[in-house]
NUVOFI-972737 format. One record per residue: residue in three letters; chain; x, y, z of N, C-alpha, C in turn. Coordinates in nm, 4 decimals, padded with zeros to 6 digits. Example, Ala and Ser with C-alpha at 12.3 -4.5 7.8 and 13.67 -1.06 7.14 Angstrom:
BEGIN
<"ALA"; "A"; <01.3190; -00.5690; 00.7800>; <01.2300; -00.4500; 00.7800>; <01.3200; -00.3300; 00.7800>>;
<"SER"; "A"; <01.2850; -00.2250; 00.7080>; <01.3670; -00.1060; 00.7140>; <01.2900; 00.0030; 00.7870>>;
This chain:
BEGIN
<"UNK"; "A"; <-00.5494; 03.0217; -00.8376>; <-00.6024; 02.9048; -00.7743>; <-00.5001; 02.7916; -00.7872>>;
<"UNK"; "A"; <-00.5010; 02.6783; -00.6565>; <-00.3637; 02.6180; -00.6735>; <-00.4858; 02.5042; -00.6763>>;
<"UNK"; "A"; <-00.4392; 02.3582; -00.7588>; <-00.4984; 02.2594; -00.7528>; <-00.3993; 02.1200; -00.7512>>;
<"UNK"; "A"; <-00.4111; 02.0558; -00.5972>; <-00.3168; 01.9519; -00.5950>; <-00.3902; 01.8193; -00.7164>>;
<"UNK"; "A"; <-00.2837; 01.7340; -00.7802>; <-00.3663; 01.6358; -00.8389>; <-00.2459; 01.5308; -00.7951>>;
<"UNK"; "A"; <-00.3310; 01.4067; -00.7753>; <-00.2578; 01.3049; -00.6977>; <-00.3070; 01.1552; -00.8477>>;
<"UNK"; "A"; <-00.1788; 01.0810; -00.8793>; <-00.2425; 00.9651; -00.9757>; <-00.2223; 00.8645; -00.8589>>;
<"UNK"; "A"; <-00.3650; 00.8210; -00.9084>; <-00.4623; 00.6953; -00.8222>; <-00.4191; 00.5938; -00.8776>>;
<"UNK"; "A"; <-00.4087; 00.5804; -01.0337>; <-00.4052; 00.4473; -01.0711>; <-00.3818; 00.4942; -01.2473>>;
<"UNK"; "A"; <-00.2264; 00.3908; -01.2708>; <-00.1808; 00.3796; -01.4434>; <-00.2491; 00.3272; -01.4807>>;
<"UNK"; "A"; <-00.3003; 00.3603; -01.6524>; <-00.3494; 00.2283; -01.6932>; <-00.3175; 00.2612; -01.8801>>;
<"UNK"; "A"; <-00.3415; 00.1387; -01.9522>; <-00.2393; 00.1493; -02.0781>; <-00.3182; 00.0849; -02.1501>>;
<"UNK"; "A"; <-00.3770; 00.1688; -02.2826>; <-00.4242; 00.1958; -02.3809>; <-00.3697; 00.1195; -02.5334>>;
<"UNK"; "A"; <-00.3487; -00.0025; -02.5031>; <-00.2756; 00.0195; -02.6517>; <-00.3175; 00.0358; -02.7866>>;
<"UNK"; "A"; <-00.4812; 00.0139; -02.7732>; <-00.5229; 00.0180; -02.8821>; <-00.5058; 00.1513; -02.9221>>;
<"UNK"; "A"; <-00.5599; 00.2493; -02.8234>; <-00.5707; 00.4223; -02.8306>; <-00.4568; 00.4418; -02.8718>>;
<"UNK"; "A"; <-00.3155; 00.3951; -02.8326>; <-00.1736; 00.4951; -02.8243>; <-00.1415; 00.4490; -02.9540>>;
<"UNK"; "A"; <-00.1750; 00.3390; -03.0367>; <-00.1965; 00.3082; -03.1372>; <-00.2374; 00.3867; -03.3003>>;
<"UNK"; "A"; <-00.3538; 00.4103; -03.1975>; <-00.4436; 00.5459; -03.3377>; <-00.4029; 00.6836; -03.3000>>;
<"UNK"; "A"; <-00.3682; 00.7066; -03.1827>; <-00.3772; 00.8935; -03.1218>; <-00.2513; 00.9165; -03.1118>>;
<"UNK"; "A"; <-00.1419; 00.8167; -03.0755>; <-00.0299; 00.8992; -03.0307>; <00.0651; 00.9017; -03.1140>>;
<"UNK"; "A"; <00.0559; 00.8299; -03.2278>; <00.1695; 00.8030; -03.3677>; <00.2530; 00.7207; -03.3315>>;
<"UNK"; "A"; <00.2636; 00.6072; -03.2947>; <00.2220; 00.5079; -03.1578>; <00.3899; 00.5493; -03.0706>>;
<"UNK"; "A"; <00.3290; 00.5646; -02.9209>; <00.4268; 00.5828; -02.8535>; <00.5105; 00.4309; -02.8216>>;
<"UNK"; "A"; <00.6233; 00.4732; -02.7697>; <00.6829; 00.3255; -02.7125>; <00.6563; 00.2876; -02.5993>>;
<"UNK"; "A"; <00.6304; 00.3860; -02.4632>; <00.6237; 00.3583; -02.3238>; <00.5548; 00.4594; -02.2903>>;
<"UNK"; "A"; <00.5038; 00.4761; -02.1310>; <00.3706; 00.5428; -02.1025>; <00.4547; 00.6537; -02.0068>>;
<"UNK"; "A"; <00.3623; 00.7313; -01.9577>; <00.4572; 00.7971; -01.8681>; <00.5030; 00.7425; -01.7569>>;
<"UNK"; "A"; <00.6034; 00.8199; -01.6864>; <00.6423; 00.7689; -01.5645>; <00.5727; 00.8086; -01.4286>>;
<"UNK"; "A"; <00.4646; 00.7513; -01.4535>; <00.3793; 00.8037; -01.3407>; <00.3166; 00.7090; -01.2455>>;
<"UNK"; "A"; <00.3742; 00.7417; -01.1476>; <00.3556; 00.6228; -01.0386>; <00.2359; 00.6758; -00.9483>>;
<"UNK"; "A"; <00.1864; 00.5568; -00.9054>; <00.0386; 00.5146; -00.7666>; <00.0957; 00.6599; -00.7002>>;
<"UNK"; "A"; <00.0387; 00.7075; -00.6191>; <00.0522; 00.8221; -00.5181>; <00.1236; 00.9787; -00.5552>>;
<"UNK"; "A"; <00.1941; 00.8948; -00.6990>; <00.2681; 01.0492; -00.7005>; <00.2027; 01.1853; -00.7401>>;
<"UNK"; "A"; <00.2237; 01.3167; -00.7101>; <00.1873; 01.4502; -00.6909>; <00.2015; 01.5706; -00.7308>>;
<"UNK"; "A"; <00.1119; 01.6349; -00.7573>; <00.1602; 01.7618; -00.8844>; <00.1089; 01.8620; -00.8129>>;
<"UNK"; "A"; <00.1115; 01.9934; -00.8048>; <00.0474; 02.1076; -00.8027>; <00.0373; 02.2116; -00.9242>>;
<"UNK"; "A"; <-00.1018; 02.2112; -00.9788>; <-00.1141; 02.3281; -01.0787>; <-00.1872; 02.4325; -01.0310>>;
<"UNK"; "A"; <-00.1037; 02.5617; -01.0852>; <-00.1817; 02.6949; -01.0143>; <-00.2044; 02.7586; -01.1489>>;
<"UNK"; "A"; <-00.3275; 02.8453; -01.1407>; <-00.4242; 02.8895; -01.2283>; <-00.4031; 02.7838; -01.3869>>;
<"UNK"; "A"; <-00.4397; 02.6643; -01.3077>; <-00.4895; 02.5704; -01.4738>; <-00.3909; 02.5344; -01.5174>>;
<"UNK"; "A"; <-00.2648; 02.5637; -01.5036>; <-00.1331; 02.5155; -01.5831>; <-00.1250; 02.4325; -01.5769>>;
<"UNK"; "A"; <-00.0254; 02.3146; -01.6870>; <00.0663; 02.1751; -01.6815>; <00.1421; 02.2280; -01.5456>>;
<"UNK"; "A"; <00.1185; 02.1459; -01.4673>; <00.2399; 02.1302; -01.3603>; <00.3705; 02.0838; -01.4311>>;
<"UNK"; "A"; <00.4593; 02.1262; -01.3967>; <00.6205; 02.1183; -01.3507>; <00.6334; 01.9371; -01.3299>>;
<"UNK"; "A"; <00.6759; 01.9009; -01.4882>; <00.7214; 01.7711; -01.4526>; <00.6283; 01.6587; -01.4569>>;
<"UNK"; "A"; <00.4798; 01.6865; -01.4911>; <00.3809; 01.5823; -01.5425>; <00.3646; 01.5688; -01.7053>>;
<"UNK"; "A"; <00.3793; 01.4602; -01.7390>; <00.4056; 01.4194; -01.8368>; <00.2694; 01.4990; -01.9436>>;
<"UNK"; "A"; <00.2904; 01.4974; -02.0427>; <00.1798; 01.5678; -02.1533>; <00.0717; 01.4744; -02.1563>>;
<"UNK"; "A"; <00.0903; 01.3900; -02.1633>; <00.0107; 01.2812; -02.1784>; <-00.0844; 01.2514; -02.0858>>;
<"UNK"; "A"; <-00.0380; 01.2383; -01.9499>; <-00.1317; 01.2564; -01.8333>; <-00.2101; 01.3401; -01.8242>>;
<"UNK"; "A"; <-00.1286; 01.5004; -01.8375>; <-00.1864; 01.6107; -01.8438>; <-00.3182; 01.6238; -01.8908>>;
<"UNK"; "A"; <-00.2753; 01.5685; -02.0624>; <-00.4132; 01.6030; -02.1311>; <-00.5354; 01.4900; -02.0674>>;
């Protein structure tokens, strides 16, 4: 199964990235419109972990 996923909209956590992420410095690079395809459930190719999860 192929599943396109499209990000609608960044948004930044600092309290969260704070307690969960061992605090990161910057968010991903994930811009308004940009586009992934995952087939059978996988991390797409090039989306950040973070988004992912």
């Amino acid at each position: 199964m192929k599943v396109r996923i499209t990000a609608i909209r960044q948004t930044v956590y600092p309290d969260l990235m704070a307690k969960y992420e061992n605090p990161i410095e910057h968010t991903c690079g994930v811009t308004e419109g940009q586009q992934w395809l995952s087939v059978d459930g996988k991390q797409p190719e090039g989306m950040c972990p973070s988004a992912w999860s």
